[in-house]
C-alpha positions in Angstrom: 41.4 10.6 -8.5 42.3 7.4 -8.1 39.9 4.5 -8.0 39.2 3.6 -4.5 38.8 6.9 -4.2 35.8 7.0 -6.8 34.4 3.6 -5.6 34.6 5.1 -2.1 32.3 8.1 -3.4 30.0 5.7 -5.2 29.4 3.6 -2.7 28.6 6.8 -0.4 26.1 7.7 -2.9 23.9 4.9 -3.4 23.9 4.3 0.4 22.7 7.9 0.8 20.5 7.1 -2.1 19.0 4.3 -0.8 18.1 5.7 2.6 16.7 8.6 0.8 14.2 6.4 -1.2 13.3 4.2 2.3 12.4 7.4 3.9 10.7 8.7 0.9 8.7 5.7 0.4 8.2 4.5 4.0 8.2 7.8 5.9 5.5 10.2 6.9 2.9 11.6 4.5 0.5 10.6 2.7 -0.1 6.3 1.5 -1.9 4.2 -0.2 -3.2 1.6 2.0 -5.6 -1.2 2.1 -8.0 -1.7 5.0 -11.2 -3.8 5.9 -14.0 -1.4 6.5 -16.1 -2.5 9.5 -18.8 -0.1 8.6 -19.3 -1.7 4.9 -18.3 -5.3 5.6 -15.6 -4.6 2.3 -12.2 -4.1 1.5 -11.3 -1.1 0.9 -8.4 1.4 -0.4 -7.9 4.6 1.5 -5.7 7.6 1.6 -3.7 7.6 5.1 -2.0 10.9 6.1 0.9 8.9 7.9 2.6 10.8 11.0 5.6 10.5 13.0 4.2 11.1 16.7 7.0 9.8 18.5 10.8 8.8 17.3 10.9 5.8 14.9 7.2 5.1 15.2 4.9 5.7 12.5 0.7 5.7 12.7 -2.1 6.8 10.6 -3.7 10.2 11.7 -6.1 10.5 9.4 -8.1 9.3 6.1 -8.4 11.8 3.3 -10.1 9.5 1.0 -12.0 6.1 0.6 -12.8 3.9 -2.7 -16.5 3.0 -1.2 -17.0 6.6 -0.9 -17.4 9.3 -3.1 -16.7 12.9 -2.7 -16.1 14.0 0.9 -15.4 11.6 3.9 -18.7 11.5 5.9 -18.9 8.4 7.6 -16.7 8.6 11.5 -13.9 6.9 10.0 -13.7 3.5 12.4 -11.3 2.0 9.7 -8.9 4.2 11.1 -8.7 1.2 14.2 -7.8 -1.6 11.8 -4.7 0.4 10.2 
């Protein structure tokens, strides 16, 4: 192989690479986010099951979990508003 060649297929990895770790990291699922809860007048961190509703647009369906809360989620999530 010669070495443009190899560059060639270097470069095409780490492009692919990088756009692998954006959607990874950025894409739907489930994040770590930080949100003010209106309900407890504190800052808190929550679990946000991210979706992908309509192309290129991403929003928060749901919380799975809350730092002020313990256990099971039983307040009506209004955080979900300021995310």
């Amino acid at each position: 192989m010669t070495p443009t060649l190899v560059t060639a297929a270097l470069v095409g990895l780490l492009f692919w690479a990088i756009v692998g770790y954006g959607i990874w990291q950025w894409g739907p699922g489930f994040r770590k986010r930080s949100v003010w809860c209106p309900v407890l007048k504190r800052r808190a961190k929550v679990l946000a099951d991210q979706r992908e509703p309509q192309f290129n647009c991403l929003m928060v369906a749901d919380i799975k979990s809350c730092s002020l809360l313990n256990g099971t989620l039983t307040c009506n999530k209004e955080c979900l508003s300021h995310l």
